[in-house]
Structures are given as structure tokens and as C-alpha cells.
N, C-alpha and C positions, 0 to 999 in steps of 0.2 A: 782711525776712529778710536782704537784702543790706548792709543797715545794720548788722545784728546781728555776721553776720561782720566786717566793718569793725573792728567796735570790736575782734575778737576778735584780727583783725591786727594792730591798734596795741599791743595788751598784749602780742602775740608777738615785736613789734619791743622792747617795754619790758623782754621778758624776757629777750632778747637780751642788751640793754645789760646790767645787772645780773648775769648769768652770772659767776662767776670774782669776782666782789667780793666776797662777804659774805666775814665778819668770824667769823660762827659756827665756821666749818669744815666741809670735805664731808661726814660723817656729816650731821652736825643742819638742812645745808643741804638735802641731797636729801631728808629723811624732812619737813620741811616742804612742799617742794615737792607730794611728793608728797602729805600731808595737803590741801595746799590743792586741788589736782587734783580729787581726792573730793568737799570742801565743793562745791568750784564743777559739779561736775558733781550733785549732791544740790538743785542749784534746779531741776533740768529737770526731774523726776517731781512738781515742785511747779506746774505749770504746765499748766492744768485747762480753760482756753479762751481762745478770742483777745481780749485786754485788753490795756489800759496795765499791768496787774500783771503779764501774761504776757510782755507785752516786756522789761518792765526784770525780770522773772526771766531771761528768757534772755538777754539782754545785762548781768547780773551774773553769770552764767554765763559769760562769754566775759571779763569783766574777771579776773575768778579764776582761772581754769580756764585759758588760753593762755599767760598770762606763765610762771605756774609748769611748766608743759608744755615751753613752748621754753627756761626756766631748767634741766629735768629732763636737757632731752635734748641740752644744749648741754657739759652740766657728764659726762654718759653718756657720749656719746662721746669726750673729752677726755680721759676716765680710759681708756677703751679705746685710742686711740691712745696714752696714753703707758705702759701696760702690755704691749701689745703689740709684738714685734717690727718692724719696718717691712716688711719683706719676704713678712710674714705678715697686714698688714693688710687687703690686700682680699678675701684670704679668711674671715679673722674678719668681716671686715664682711659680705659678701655671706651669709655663716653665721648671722648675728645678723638680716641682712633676712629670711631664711623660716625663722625660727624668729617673727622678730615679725608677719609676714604668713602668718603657715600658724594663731600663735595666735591670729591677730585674725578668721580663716575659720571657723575652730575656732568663733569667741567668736560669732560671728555665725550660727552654725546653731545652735546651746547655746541662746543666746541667743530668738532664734523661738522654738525647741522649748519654753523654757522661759516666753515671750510668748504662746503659744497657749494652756496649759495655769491659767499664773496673771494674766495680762493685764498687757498693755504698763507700767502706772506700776511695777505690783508688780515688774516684768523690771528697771525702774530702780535701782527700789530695793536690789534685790538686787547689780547692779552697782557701785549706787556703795558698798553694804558690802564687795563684795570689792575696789575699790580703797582702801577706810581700812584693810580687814586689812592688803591688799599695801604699805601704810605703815608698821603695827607692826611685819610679819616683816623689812622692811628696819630698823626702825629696831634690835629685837634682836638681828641681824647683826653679825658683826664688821665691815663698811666703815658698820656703822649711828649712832646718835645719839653714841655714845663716841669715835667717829674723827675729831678734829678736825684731825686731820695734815692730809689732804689726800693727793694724789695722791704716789706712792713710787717715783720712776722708777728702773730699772735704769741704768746707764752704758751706754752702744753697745758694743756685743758683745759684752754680760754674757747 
């Protein structure tokens, strides 16, 4: 298992580098991302018992699924700091941590609730539909597939 996350970190370092480079533009850049996020998390409810099939699903799961994650959230914050005031940033931020930690508490009793009722692969499955949804509503969005600007920053003390 220690292996598995391994590889998960190398792809997070990979996704690191690549942040800020594509060529697409932030629309079509993050609604990938975030597509890929889905796929790569779509191998885990695929993954039925301890095997060499089970391994290399979850360690293609972590090939997929980290880069475009630490790509997601590398290129998120980015745009949040440079939309943001500076003087107002660490309260956006800290605003934006329990908003994503209160939905991830949220996601995680939902989640049970809905794991005892339909069992655990079906709760997967379920999740990894609502992150390809949360891919299409970003990509029909205005900062979504059309936005190939990229980031719009105000001047300082605009």
C-alpha cells in the first residue's frame, strides 16, 4: 500500500511541474483535470480483491488521479490569489479551508449513510459520477472549456 501511495506522490510532484504550462488555456486546462480526477478515481470500485490486477488498478489510480489533482489545485489557488485582494487573502483562504473541510465531513457521513444503505463499490460509484458531473458544470461555466484567457488580474488598488 506504501508503494501505491509512492507512485501517487511522484505524479503529484509531476503534476506540480506541469501546473501553469499548458498551452490549452485555464478553461479546458482545469475541466480536464478535473475529468481525469473522476477516471482515475473510477479504477477503485473496480478493484474486487487482493491481486496483481488490484494493485496495478490502484496504482493506476494514483498515476491519474494525483498529477491531475495537484495540477487542479495548483492552477485553484493561483487564480484565487491573483483575484483576490492581498490583504484579504488569508481570509479567503481560511474561508475556502471549511468550506472544503466541512464538505468533505459533510461527503463523508453522506457517504456511510449512503455505503450502508447501497454498499461500499455502489457508494464509489456513485462518487466518482458526481465528480465527472462536477467536471461538466465547471466545464459549462463561464471560467469553463471557453476561457482560454486564463487568469484576469486587477492592477494594485484596483
Amino acid at each position: 500500500l506504501g508503494v501505491i501511495f509512492a507512485i501517487g506522490g511522484a505524479g503529484s510532484v509531476a503534476g506540480a511541474i506541469i501546473a501553469g504550462r499548458s498551452r490549452a488555456g485555464f478553461g479546458p486546462s482545469i475541466t480536464v483535470a478535473l475529468l481525469l480526477v473522476s477516471i482515475g478515481t473510477a479504477f477503485v470500485p473496480m478493484v474486487s480483491e487482493v491481486s496483481i490486477l488490484g494493485v496495478a488498478l490502484l496504482a493506476g489510480s494514483q498515476v491519474v488521479t494525483d498529477p491531475a489533482w495537484t495540477f487542479f489545485n495548483v492552477n485553484e489557488l493561483t487564480t484565487r490569489q491573483g483575484l483576490v485582494p492581498i490583504d484579504m487573502q488569508g481570509r479567503v483562504s481560511a474561508s475556502v479551508r471549511v468550506l472544503e473541510f466541512g464538505g468533505e465531513l459533510a461527503g463523508t457521513v453522506v457517504g456511510g449513510l449512503i455505503a450502508s444503505e447501497i454498499g461500499l463499490r455502489e457508494t464509489l460509484v456513485v462518487a466518482v459520477c458526481l465528480m465527472a458531473l462536477n467536471a461538466v458544470v465547471f466545464a459549462a461555466s463561464p471560467g469553463g472549456i471557453r476561457n482560454r484567457r486564463g487568469l484576469q488580474v486587477a492592477s494594485p488598488g484596483v
